[in-house]
Backbone as CSV, one residue per row, in Angstrom:
resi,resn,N_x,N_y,N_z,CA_x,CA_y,CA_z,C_x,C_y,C_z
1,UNK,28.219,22.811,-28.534,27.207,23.316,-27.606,26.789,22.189,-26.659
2,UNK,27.051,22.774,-24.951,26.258,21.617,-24.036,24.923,21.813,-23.412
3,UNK,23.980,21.169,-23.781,23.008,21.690,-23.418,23.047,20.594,-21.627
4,UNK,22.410,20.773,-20.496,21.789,20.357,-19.529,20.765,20.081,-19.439
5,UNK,19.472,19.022,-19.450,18.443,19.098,-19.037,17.850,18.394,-17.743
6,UNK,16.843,18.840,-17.032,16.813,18.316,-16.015,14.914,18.995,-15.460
7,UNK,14.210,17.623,-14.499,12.732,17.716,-14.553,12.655,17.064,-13.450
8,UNK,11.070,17.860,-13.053,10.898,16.515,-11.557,11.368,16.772,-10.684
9,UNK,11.958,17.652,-10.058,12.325,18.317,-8.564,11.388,18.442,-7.611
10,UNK,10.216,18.605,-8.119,9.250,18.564,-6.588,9.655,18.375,-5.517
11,UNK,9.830,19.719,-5.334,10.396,20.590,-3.953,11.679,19.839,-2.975
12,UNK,12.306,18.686,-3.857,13.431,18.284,-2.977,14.634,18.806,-3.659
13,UNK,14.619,19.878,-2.273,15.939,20.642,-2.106,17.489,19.541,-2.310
14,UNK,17.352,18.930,-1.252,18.641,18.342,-1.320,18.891,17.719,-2.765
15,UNK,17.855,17.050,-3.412,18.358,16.659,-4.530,18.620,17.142,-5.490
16,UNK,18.340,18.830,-5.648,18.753,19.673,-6.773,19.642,20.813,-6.133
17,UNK,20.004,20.551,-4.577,21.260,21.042,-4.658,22.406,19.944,-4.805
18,UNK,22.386,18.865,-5.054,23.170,18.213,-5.240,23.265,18.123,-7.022
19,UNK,22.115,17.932,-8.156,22.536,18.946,-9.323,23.374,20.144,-9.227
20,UNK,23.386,20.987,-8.561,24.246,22.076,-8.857,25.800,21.848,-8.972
21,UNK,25.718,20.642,-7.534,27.123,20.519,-7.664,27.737,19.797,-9.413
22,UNK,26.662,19.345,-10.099,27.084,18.276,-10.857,26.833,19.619,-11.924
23,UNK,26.282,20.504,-12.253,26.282,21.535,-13.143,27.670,22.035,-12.889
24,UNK,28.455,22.613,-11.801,29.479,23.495,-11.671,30.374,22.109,-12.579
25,UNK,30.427,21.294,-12.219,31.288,19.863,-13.509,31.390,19.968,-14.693
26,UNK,29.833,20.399,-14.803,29.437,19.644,-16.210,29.630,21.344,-17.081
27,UNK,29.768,22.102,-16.590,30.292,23.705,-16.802,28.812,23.571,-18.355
28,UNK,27.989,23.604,-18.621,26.585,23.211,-19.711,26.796,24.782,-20.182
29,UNK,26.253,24.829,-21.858,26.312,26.525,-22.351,24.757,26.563,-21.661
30,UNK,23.708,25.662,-21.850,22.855,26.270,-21.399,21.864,25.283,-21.052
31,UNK,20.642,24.994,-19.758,19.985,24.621,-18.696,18.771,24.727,-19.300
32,UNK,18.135,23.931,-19.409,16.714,23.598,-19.505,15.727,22.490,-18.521
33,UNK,14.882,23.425,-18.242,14.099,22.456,-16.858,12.437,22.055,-17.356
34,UNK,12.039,20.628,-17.054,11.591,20.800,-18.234,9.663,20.657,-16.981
35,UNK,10.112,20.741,-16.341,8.805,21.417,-14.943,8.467,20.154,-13.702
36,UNK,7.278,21.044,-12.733,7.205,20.313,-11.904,8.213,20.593,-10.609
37,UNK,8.355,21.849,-10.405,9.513,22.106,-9.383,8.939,21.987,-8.019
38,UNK,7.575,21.962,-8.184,7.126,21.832,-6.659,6.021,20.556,-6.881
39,UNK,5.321,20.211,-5.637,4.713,19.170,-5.601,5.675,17.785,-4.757
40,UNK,4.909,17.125,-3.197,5.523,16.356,-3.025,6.313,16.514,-1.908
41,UNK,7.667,16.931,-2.357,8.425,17.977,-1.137,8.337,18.660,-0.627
42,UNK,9.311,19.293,0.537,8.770,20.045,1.619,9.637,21.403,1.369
43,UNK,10.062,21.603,0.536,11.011,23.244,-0.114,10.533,23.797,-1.558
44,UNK,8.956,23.542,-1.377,8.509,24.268,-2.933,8.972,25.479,-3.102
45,UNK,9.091,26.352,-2.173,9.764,27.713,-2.385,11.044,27.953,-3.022
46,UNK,11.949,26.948,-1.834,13.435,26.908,-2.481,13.756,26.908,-3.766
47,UNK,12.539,25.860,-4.124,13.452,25.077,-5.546,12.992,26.312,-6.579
48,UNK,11.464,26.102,-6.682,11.158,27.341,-7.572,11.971,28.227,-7.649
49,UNK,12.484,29.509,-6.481,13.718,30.402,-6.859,15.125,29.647,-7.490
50,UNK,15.622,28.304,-6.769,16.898,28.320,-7.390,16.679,27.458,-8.722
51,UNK,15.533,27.169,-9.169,15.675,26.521,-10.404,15.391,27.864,-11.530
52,UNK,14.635,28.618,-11.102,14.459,30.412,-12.114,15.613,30.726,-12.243
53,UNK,16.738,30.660,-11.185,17.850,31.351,-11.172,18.994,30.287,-11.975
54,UNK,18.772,29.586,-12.084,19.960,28.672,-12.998,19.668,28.232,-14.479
55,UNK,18.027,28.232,-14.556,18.050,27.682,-15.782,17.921,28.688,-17.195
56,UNK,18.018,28.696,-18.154,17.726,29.712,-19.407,16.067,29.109,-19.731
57,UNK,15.853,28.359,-20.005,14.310,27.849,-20.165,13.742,26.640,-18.577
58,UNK,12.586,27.518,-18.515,11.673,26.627,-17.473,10.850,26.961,-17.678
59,UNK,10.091,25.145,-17.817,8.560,24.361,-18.003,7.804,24.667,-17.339
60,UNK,6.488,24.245,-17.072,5.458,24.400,-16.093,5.269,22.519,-16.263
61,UNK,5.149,22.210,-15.118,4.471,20.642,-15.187,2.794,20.713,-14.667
62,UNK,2.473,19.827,-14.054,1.290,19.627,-13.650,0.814,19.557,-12.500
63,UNK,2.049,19.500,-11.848,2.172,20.090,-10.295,2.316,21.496,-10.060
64,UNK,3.055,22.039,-11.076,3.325,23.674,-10.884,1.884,24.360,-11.622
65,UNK,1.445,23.726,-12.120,-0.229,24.789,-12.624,-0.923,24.476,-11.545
66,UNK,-0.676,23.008,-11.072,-1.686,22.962,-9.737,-1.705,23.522,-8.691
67,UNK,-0.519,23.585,-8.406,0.369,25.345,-7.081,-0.272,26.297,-7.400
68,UNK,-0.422,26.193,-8.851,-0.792,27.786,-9.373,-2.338,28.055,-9.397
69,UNK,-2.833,27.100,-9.325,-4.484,26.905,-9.333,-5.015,26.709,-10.731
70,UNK,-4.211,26.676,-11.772,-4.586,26.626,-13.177,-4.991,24.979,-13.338
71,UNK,-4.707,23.714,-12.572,-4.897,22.394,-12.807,-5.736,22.218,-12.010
72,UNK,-6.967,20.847,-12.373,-8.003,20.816,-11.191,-7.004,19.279,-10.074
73,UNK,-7.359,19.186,-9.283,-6.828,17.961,-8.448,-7.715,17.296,-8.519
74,UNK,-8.644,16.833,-9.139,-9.224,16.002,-9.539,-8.548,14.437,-9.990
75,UNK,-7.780,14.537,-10.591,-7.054,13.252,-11.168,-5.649,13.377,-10.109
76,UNK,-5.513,13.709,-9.581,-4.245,13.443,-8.782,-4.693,12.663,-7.343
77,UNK,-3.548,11.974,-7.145,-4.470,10.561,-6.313,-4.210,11.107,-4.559
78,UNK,-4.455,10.410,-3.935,-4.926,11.270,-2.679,-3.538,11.493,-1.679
79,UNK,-2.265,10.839,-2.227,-1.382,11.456,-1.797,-0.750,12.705,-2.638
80,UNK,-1.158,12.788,-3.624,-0.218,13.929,-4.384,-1.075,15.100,-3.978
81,UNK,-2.454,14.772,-3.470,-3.623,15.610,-3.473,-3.169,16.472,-1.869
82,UNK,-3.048,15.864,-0.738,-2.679,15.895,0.489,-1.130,17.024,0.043
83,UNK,-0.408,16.376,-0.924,1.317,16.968,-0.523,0.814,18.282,-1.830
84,UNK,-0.341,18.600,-2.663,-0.446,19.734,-2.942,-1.129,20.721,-2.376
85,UNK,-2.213,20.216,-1.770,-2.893,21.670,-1.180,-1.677,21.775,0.254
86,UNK,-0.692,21.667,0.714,-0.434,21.610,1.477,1.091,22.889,1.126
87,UNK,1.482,22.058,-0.445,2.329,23.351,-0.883,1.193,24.334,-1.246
88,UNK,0.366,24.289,-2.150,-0.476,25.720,-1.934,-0.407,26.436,-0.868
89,UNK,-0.458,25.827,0.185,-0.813,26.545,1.868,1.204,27.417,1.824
90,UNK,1.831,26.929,1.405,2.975,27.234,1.550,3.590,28.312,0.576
91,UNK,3.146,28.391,-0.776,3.721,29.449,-1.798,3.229,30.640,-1.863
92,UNK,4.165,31.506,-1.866,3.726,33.373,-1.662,3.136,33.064,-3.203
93,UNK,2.077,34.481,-3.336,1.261,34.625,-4.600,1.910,34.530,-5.552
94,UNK,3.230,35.610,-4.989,4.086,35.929,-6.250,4.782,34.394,-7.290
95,UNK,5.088,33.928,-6.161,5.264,32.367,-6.274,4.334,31.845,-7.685
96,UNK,2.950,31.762,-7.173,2.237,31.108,-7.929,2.311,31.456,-9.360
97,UNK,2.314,32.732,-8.971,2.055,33.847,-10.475,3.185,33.501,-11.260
98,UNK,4.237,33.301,-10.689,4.958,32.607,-11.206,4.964,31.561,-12.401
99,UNK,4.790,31.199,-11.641,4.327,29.225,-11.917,3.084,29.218,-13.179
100,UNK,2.264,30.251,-12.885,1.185,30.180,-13.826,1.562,30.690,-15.172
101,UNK,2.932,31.436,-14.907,3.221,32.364,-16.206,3.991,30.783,-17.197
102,UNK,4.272,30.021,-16.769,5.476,29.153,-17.436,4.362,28.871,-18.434
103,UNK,5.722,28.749,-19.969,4.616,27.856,-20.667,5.178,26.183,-20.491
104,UNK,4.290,24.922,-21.294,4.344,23.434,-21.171,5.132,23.167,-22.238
105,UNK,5.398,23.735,-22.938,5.588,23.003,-24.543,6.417,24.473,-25.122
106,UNK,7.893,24.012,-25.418,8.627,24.885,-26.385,9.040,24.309,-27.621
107,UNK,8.800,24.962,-28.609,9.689,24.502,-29.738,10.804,25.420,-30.231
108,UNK,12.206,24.723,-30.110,13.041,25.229,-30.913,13.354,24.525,-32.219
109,UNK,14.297,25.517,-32.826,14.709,24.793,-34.121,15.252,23.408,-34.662
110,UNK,15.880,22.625,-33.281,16.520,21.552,-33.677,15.602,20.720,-32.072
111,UNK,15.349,21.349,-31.470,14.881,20.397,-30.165,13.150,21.181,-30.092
112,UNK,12.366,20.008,-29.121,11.206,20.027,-28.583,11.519,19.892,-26.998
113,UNK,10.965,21.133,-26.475,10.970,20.578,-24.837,9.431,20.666,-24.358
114,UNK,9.104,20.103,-23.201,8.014,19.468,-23.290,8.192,18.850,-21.562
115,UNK,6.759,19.356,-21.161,6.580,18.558,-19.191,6.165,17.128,-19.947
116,UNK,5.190,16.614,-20.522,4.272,15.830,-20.640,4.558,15.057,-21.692
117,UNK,3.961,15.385,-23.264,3.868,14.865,-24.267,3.541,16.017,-25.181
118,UNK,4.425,16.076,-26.427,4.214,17.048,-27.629,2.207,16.940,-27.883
119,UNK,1.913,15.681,-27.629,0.320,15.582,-27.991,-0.408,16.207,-27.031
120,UNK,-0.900,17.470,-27.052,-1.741,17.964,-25.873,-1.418,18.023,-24.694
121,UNK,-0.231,19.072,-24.778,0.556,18.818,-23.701,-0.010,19.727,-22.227
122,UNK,-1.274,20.319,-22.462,-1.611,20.341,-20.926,-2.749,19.578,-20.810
123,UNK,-2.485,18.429,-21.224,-3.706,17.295,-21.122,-2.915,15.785,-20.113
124,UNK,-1.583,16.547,-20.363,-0.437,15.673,-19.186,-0.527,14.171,-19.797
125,UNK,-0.910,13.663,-20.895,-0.351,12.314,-20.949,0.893,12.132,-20.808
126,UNK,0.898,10.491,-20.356,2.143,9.844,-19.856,2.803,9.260,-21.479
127,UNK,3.957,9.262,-21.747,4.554,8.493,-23.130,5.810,7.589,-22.165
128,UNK,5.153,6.426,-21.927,5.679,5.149,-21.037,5.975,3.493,-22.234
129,UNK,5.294,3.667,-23.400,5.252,2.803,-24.356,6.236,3.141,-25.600
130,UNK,6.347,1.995,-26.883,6.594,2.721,-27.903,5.494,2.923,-28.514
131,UNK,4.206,2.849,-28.220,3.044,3.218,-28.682,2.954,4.406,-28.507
132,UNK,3.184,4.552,-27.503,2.968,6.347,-26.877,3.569,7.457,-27.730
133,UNK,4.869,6.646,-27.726,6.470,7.334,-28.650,5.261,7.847,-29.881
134,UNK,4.990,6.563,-30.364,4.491,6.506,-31.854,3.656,7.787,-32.328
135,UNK,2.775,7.714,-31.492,1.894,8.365,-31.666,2.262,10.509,-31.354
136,UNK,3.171,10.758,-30.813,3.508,11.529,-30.285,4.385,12.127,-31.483
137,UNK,5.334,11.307,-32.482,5.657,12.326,-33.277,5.659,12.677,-34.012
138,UNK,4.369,12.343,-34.279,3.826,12.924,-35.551,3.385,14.816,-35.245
139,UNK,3.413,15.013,-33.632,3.517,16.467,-32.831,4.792,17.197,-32.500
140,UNK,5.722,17.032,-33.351,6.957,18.202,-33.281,7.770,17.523,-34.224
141,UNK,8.149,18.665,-35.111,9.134,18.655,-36.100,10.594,18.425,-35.827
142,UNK,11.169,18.893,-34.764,12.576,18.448,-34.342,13.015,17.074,-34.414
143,UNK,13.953,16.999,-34.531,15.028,15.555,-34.531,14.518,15.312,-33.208
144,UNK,14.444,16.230,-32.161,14.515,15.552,-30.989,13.454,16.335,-29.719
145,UNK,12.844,15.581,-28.862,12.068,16.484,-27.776,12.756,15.442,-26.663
146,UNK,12.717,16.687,-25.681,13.060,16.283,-24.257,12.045,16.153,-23.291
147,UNK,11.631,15.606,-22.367,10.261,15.320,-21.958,10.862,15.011,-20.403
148,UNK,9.935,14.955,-19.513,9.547,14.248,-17.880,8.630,13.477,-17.585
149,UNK,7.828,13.860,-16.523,6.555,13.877,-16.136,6.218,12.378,-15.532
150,UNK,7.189,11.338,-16.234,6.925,10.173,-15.731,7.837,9.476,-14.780
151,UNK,8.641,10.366,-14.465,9.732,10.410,-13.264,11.006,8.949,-13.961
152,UNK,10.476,8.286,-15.165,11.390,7.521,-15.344,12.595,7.451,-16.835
153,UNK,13.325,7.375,-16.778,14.964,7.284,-18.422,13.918,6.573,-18.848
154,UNK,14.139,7.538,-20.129,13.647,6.525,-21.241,14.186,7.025,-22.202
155,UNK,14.682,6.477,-23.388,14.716,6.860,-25.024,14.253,6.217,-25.953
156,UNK,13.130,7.009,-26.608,12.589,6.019,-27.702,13.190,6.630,-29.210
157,UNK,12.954,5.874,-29.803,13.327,6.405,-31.371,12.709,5.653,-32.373
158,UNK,12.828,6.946,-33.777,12.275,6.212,-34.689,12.850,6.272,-35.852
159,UNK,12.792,5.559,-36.835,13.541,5.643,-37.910,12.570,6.247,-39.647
160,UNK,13.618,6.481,-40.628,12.517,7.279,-41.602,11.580,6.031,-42.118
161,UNK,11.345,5.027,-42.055,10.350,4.100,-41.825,9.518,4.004,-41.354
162,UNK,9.273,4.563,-39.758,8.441,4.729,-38.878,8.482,3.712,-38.029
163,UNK,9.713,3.248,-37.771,9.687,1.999,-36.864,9.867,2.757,-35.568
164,UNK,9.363,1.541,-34.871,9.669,2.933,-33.142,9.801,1.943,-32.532
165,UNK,11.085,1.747,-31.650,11.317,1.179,-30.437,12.342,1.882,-29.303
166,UNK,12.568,0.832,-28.570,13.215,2.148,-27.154,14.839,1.673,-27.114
167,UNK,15.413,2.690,-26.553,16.794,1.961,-26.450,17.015,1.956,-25.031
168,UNK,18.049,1.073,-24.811,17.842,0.631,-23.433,19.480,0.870,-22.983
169,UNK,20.356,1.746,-23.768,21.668,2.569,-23.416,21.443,3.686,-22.767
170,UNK,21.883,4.244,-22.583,22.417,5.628,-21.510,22.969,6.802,-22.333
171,UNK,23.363,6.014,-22.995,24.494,6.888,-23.715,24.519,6.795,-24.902
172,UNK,23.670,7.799,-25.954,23.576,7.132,-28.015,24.407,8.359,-28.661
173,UNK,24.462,8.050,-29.829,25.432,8.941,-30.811,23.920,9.250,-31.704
174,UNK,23.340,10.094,-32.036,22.078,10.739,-32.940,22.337,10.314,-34.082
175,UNK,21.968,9.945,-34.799,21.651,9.110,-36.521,20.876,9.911,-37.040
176,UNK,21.651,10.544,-38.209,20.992,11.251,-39.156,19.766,10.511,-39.906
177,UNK,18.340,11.147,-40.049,17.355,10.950,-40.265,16.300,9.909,-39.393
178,UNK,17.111,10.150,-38.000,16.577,9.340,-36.995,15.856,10.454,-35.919
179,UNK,14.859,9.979,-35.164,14.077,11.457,-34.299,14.003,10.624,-32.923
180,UNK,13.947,11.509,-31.956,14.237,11.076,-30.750,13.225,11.388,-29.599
181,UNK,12.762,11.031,-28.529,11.928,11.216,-27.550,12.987,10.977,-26.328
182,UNK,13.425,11.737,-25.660,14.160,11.616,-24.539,13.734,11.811,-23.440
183,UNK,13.182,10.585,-22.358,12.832,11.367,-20.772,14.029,11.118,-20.299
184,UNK,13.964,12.372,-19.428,15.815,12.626,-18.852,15.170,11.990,-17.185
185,UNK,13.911,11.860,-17.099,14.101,11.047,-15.588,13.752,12.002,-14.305
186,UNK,13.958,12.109,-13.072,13.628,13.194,-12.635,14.938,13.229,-11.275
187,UNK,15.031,14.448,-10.726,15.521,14.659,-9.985,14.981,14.515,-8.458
188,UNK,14.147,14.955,-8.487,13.655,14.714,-6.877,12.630,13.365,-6.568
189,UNK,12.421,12.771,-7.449,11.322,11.327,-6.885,11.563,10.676,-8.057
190,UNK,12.702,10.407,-8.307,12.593,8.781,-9.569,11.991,7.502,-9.445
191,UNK,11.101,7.330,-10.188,10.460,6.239,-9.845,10.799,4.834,-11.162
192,UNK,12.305,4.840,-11.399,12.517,3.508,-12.101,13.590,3.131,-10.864
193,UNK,13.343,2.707,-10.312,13.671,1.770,-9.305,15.215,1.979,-8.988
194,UNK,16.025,3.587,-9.315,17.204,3.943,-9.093,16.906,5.011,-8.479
195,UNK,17.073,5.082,-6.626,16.824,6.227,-6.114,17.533,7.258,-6.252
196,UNK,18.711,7.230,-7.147,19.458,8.501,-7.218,19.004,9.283,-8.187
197,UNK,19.296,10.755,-8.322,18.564,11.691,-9.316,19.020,11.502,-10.723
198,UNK,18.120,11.801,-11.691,18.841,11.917,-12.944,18.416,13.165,-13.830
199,UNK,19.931,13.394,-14.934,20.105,14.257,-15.621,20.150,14.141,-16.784
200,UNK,20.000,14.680,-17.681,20.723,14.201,-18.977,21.619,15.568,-19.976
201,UNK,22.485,15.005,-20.435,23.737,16.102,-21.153,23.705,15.465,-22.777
202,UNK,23.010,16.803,-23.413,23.116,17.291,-25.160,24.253,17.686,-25.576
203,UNK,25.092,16.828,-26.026,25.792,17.619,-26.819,26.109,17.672,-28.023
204,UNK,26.535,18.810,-28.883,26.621,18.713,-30.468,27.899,19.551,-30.804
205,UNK,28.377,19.243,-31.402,29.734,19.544,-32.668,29.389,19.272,-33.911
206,UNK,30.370,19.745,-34.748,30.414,19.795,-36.169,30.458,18.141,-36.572
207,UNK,30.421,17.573,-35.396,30.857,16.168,-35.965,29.619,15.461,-35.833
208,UNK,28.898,15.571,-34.780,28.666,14.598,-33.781,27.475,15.091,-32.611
209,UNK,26.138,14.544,-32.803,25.533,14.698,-31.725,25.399,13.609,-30.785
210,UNK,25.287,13.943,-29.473,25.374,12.702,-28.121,24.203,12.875,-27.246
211,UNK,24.019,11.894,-26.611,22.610,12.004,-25.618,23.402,11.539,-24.313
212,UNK,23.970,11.643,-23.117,23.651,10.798,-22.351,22.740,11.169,-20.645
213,UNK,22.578,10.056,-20.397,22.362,9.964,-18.853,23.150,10.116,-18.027
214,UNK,23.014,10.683,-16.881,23.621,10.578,-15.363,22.292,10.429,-14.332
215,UNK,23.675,9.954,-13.378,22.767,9.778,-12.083,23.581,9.753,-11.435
216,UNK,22.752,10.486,-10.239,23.795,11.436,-9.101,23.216,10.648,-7.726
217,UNK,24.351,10.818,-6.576,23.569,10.501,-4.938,23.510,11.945,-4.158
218,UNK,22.213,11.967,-3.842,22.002,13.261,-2.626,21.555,12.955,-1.328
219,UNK,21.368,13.630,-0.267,21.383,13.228,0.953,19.896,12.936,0.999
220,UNK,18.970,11.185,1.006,17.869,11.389,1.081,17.057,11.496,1.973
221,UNK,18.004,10.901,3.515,17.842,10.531,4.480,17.266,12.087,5.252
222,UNK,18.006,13.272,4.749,17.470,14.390,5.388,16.265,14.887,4.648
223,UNK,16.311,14.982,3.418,14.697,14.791,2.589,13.698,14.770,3.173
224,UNK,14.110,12.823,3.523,12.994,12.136,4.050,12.268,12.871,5.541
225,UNK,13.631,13.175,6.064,12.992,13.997,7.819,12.620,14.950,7.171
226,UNK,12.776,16.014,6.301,12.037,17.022,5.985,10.762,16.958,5.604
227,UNK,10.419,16.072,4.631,9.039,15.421,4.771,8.101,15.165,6.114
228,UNK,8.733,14.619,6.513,7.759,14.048,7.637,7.869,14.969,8.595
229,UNK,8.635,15.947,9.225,8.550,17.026,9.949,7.237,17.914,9.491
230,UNK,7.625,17.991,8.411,5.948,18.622,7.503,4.847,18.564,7.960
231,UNK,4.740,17.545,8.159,3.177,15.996,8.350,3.024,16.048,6.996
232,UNK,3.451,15.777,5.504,3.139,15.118,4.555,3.409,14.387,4.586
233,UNK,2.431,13.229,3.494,1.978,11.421,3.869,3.651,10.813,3.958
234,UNK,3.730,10.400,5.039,4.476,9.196,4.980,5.322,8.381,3.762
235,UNK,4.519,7.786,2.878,5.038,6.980,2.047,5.896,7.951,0.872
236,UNK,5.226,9.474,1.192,6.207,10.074,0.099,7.695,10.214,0.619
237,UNK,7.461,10.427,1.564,9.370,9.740,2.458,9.813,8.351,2.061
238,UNK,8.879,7.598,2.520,9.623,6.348,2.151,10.179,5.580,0.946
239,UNK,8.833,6.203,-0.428,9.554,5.690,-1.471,10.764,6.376,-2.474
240,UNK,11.292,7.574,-1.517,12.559,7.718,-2.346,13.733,6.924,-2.193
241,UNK,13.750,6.078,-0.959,14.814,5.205,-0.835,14.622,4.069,-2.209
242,UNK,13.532,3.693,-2.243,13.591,2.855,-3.289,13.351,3.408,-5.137
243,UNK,13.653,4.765,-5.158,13.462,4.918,-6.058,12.145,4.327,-6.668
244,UNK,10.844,4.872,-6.441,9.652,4.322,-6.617,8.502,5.556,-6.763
């Protein structure tokens, strides 16, 4: 079984049509998105329909309740604040209603998916530490949860000890009685200092489970004019070149 996962699109089109091309590759049994499809970019509409239409499970992040009016903008800082009421001004109701229906937090039998953190997950904490890790799984029973929200790769793990540290590969083989925290990174605004999008590919056999990363190039340069044709802030154009 291949699973796909993929988070963090806020509304850049080009960079999750350039996923597709890497889905028709990666031929996945099945797509999980793990939220946040709008916010930021200037195609909240787009993405929302073509990410409903490709994936089998989709998240709600904290940008998409905020589209939806379910999040206050209160804690969102005055550019995310500017590039959301601005998609509000832009999404049909149906849209929203949408968006409001997603749930944050799934549990399946062998995986956790998750916008935020298994701990109170519409409370949107960030899990950026192995402290964070730590504390987090003691909130889902699976070997493994897939996570976003912090736009950056990460894998933490822990062992039946309770040791927790991060691995700093791309690519692991799953260790029996070992549990996993996977951010797959984001597609439309990565902010670990690699402006290209990222994905990550589950796979399992009778033998053998695998984690890895990808990272893809999409056109950012037209993005960026799409942005700013908008009039949303400036710097949200500029820091996708640097992956920031």
């Amino acid at each position: 079984m291949k699973h796909l996962i993929f988070s963090d699109v806020h509304g850049n089109l080009e960079a999750l049509e350039a996923l597709l091309v890497q889905i028709q590759k990666e031929r996945p049994d099945r797509i999980f998105f793990l939220g946040d499809a709008v916010g930021y970019g200037a195609n909240p509409s787009e993405c929302v329909h073509q990410i409903a239409e490709i994936a089998d499970l989709v998240l709600a992040g904290n940008h998409d309740y905020a589209a939806a009016g379910l999040t206050s903008l209160e804690f969102f800082n005055p550019l995310a604040r500017q590039a959301m009421l601005w998609t509000q001004s832009e999404l049909l109701p149906d849209e929203k209603l949408y968006l409001a229906s997603l749930p944050v937090i799934i549990h399946l039998p062998q995986l956790c998916l998750v916008h935020s953190s298994p701990r109170e997950p519409k409370k949107w904490h960030y899990i950026l530490t192995e402290q964070d890790a730590a504390e987090n799984f003691p909130f889902f029973t699976s070997p493994i949860c897939f996570i976003g929200h912090s736009h950056r790769v990460q894998i933490m793990l822990t062992d039946r000890a309770g040791n927790c540290w991060q691995s700093l590969d791309q690519s692991i083989l799953l260790e029996e009685g070992y549990r996993y925290i996977i951010n797959v990174g984001s597609v439309g605004q990565p902010r670990d200092y690699d402006p290209r999008g990222a994905y990550c590919i589950y796979e399992e056999n009778s033998h053998q489970k695998r984690i890895q990363i990808y990272r893809f190039e999409y056109n950012i340069s037209k993005t960026q004019h799409k942005i700013i044709q908008a009039g949303l802030p400036y710097p949200l154009a500029e820091r996708l070149s640097f992956g920031i």
